[in-house]
Kinemage of the C-alpha trace (Angstrom):
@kinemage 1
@onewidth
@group {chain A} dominant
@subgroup {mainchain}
@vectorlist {calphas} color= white
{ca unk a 1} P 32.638 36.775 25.303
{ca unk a 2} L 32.350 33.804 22.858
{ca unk a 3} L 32.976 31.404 25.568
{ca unk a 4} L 29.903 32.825 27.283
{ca unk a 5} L 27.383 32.276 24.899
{ca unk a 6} L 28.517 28.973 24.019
{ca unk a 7} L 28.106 28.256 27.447
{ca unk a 8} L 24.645 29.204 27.465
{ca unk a 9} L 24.087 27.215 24.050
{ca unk a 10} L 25.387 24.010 25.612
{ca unk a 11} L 23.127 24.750 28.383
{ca unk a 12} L 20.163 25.428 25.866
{ca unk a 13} L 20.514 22.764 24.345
{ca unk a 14} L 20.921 20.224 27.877
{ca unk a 15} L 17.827 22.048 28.901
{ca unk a 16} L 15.830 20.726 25.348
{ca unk a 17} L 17.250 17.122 25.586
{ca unk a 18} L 15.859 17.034 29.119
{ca unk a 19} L 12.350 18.664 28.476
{ca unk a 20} L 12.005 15.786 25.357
{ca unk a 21} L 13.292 13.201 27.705
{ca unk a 22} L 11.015 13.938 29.976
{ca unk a 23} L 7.682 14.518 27.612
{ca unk a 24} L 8.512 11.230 26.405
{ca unk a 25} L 8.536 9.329 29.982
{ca unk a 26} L 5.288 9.062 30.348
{ca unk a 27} L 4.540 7.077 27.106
{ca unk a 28} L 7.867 5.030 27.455
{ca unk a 29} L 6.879 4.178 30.808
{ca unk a 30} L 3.203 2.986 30.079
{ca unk a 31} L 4.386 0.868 26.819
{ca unk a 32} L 4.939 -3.067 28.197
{ca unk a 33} L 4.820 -5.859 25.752
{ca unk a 34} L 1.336 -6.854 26.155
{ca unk a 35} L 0.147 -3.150 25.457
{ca unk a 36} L 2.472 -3.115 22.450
{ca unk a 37} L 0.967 -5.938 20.926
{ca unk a 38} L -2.291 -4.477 21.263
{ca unk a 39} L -1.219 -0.756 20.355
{ca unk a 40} L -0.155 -1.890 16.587
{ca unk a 41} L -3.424 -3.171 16.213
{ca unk a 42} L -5.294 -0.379 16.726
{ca unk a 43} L -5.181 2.718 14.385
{ca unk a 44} L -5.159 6.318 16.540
{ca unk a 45} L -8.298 8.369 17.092
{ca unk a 46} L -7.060 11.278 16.489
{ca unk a 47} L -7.675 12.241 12.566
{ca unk a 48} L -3.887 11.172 11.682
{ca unk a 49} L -4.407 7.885 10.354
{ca unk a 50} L -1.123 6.211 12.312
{ca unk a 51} L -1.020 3.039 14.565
{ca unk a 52} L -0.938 3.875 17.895
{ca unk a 53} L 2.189 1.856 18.744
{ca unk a 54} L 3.885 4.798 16.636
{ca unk a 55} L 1.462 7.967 16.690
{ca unk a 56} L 3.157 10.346 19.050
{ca unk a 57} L -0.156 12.757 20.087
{ca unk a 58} L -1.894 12.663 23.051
{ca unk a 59} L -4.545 10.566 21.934
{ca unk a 60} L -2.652 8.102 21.398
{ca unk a 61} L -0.904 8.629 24.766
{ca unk a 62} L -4.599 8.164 26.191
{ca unk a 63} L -5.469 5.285 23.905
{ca unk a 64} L -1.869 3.772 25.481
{ca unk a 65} L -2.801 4.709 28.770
{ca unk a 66} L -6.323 3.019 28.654
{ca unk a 67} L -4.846 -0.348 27.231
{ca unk a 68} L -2.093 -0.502 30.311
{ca unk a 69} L -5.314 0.122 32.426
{ca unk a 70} L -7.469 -2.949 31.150
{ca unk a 71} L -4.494 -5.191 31.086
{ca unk a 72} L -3.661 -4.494 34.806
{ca unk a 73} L -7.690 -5.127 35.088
{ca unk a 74} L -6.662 -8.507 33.643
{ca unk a 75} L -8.258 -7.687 29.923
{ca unk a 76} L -6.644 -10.213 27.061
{ca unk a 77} L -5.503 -8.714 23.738
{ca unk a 78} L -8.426 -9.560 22.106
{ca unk a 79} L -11.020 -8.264 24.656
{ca unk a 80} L -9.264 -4.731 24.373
{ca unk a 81} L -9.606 -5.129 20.690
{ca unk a 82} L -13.488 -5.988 21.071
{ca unk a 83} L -13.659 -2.864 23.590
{ca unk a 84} L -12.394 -0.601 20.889
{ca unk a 85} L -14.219 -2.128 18.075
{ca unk a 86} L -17.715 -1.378 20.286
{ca unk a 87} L -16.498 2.013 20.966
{ca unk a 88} L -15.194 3.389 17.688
{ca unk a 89} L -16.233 0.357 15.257
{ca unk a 90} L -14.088 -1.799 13.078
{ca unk a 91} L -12.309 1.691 11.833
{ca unk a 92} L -9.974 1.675 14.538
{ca unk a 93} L -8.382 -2.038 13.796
{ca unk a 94} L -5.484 -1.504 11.917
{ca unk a 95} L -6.106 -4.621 9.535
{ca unk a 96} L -9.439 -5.604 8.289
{ca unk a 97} L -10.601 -9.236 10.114
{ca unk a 98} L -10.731 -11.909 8.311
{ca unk a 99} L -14.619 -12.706 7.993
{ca unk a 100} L -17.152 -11.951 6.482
{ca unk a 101} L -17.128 -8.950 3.179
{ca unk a 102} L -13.737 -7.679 4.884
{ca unk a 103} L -12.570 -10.851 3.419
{ca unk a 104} L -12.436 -9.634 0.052
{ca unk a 105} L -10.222 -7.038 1.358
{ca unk a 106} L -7.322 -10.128 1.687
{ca unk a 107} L -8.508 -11.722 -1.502
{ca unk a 108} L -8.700 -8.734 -3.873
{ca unk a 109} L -4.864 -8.270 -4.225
{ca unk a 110} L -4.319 -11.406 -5.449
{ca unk a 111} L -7.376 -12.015 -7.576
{ca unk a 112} L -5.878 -8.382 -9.676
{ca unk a 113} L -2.496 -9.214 -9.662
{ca unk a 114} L -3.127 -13.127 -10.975
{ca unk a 115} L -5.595 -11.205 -13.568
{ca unk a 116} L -3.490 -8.620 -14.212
{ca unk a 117} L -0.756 -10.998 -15.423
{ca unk a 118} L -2.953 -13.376 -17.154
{ca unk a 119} L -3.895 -10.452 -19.375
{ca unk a 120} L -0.136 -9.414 -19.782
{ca unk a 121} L 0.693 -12.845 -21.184
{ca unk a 122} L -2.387 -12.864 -23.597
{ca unk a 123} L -1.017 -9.391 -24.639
{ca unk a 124} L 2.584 -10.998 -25.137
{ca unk a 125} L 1.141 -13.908 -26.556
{ca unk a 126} L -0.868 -12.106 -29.237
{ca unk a 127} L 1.723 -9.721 -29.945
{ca unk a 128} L 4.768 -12.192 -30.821
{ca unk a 129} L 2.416 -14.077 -32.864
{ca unk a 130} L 1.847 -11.352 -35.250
{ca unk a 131} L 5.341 -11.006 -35.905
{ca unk a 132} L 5.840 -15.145 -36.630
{ca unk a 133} L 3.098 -14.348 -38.774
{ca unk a 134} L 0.923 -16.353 -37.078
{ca unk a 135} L -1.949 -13.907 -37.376
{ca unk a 136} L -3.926 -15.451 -40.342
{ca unk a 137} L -6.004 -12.254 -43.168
{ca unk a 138} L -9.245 -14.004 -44.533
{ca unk a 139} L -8.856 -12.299 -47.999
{ca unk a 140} L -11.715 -12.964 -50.470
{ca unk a 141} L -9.742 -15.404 -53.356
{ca unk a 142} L -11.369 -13.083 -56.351
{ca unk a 143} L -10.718 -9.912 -55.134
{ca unk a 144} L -7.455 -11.043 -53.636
{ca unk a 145} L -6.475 -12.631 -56.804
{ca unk a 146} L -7.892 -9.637 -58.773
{ca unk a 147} L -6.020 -6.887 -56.965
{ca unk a 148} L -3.197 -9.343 -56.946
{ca unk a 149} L -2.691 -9.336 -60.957
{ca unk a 150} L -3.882 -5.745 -61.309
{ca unk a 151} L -0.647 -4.978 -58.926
{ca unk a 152} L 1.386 -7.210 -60.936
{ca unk a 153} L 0.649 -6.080 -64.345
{ca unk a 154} L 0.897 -2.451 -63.017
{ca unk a 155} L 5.022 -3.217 -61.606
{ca unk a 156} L 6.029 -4.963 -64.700
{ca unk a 157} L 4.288 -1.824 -66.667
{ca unk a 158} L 6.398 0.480 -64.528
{ca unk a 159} L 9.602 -1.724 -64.614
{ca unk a 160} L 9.780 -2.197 -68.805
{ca unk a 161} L 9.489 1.557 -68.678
{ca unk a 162} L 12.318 2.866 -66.058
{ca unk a 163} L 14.505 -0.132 -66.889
């Protein structure tokens, strides 16, 4: 009896690595270099926010199919690209180009992180200086000097009467 049902597990489970195998085909099939290249530039349609080269839904399966079209039309890379930037706008490149405002998109990184650590070192800067004591007090000389010998006078006071 236990024999029997792991018979029909093993054939379960044959059954399941066959059905994926063959789901998968028909995206495996359609993906050539060329359409790969273009795939990971382009970011999936469907709501999920992926690259197509690695979205797994059936928009992307259509977006894949439609790029293996218009390369066996004799499209380039870039003409696909432009294709899908007139269709869906410059959402659905994966990377911002490199022109125009979507330049600051490159730049911006840098510019914060180079700020960022210029303020760090000021920070480190200002803090070990205090304790060199290179921090300088402006202390008014007659108040200083008064508080100074009130202080004084006040210790020695305290000292000729505990000692």
């Amino acid at each position: 009896m236990q024999s029997f049902f792991g018979k029909i597990l093993a054939a379960m489970v044959l059954i399941l690595a066959v059905l994926t195998a063959v789901a998968q085909a028909p995206s495996a099939l359609a993906s050539t270099p060329e359409s790969k290249a273009v795939e990971a530039n382009l970011i999936c349609q469907c709501g999920c926010t992926m690259v197509v080269n690695v979205c797994d839904c059936g928009t992307a399966d259509q977006i894949r199919a439609d790029i293996q079209k218009k390369l066996d039309q004799g499209m380039t890379r870039d003409q696909i690209l432009a294709s899908y930037v007139k269709t869906y706008g410059e959402k659905v490149l994966a990377a911002p180009t490199k022109k125009g405002f979507n330049l600051t998109a490159w730049i911006t990184p840098f510019v914060a992180v180079l700020l960022g650590a210029g303020v760090i070192l000021l920070a480190i800067r200002r803090w070990v200086g205090t304790f060199r004591g290179e921090e300088t007090v402006e202390v008014n000389e007659t108040t200083g000097n008064e508080d100074l010998r009130k202080y004084s006078d006040r210790l020695q006071s305290e000292l000729k009467d505990y000692l």
